[in-house]
Kinemage of the C-alpha trace (Angstrom):
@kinemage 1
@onewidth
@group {chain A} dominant
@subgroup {mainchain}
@vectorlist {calphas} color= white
{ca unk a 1} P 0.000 0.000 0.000
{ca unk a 2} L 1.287 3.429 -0.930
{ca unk a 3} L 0.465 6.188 1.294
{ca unk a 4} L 0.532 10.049 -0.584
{ca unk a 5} L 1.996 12.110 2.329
{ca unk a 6} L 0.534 15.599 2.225
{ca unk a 7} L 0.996 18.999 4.253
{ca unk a 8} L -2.197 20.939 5.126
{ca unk a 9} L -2.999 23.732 2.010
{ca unk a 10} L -2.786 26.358 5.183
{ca unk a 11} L -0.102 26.722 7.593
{ca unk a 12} L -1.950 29.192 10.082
{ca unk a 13} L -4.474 31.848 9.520
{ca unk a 14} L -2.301 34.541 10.030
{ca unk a 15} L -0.441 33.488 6.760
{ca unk a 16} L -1.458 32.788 3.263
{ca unk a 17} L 0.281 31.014 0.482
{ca unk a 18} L -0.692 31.614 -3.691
{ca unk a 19} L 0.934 27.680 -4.641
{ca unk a 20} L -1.436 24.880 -4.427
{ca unk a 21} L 1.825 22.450 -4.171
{ca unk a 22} L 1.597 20.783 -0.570
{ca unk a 23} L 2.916 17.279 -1.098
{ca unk a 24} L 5.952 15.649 0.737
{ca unk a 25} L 9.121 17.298 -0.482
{ca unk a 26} L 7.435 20.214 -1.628
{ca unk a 27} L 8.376 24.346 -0.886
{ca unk a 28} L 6.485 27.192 -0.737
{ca unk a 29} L 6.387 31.189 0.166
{ca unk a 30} L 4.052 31.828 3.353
{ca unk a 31} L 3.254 35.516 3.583
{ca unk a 32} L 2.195 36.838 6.769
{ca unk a 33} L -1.326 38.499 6.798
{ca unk a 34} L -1.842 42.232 7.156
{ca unk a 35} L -0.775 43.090 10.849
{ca unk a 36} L 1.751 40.421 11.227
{ca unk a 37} L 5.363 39.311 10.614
{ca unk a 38} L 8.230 37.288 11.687
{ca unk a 39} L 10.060 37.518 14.907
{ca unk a 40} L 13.060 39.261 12.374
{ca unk a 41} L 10.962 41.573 10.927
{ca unk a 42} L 9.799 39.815 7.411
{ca unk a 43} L 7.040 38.878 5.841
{ca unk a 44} L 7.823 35.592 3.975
{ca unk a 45} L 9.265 32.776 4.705
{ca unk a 46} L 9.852 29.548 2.902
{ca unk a 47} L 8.481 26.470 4.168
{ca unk a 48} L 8.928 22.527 2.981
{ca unk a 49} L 6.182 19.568 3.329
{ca unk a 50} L 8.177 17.263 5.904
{ca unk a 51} L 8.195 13.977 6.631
{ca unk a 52} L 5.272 13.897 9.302
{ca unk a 53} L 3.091 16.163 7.100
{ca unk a 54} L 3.879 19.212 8.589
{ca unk a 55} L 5.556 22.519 7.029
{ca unk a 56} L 8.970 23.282 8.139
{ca unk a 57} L 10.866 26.108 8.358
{ca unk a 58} L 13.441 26.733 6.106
{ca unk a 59} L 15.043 29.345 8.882
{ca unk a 60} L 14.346 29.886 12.342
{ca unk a 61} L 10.449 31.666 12.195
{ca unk a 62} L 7.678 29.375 12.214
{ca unk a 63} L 4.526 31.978 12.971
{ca unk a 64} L 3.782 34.950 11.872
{ca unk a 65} L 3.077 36.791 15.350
{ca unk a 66} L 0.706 39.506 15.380
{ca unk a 67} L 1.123 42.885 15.795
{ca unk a 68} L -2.251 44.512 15.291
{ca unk a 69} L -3.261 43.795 18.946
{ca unk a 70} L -0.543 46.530 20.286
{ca unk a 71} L -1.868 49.252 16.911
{ca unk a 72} L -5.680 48.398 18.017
{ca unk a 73} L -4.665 49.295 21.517
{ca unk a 74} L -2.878 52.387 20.338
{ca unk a 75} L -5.820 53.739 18.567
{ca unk a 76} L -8.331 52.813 21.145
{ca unk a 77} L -6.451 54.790 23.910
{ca unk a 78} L -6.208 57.763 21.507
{ca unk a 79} L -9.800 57.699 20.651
{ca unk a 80} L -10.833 57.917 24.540
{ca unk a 81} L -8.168 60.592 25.102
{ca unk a 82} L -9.889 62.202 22.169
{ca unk a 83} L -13.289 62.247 23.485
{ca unk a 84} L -12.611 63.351 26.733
């Protein structure tokens, strides 16, 4: 019996990828979503389909952390100040 090992189309919902490709073996671009980015700074990062089915850094990242929590915060604050 041959098993087809495959990585999940997604990685995370903060990132989003334009290649269908997702079978073992197989790289691809992950771009961080609007708000978010890589501990370093960047927005893409490359990825392979490992051997358990999972996508792999090709680096040290491996989420895209958010940073539109902290800007939401900012703007509420100044909003209240504002309307005070």
């Amino acid at each position: 019996m041959i098993v087809e090992l495959t990585c999940p189309q997604s990685k995370t919902d903060a990132s989003v990828t334009n290649s269908t490709d997702n079978e073992y073996g197989d790289m691809k671009v992950f771009t961080c979503v609007t708000g978010y980015e890589y501990s370093d700074g960047s927005t893409e990062k490359v990825f392979r389909c490992d051997s358990r089915g999972e996508w792999y850094p090709i680096g040290d990242d491996t989420e895209c952390q958010g940073t539109v929590a902290i800007l939401n915060a900012t703007y509420a604050r100044t909003l209240v100040t504002e309307k005070n």
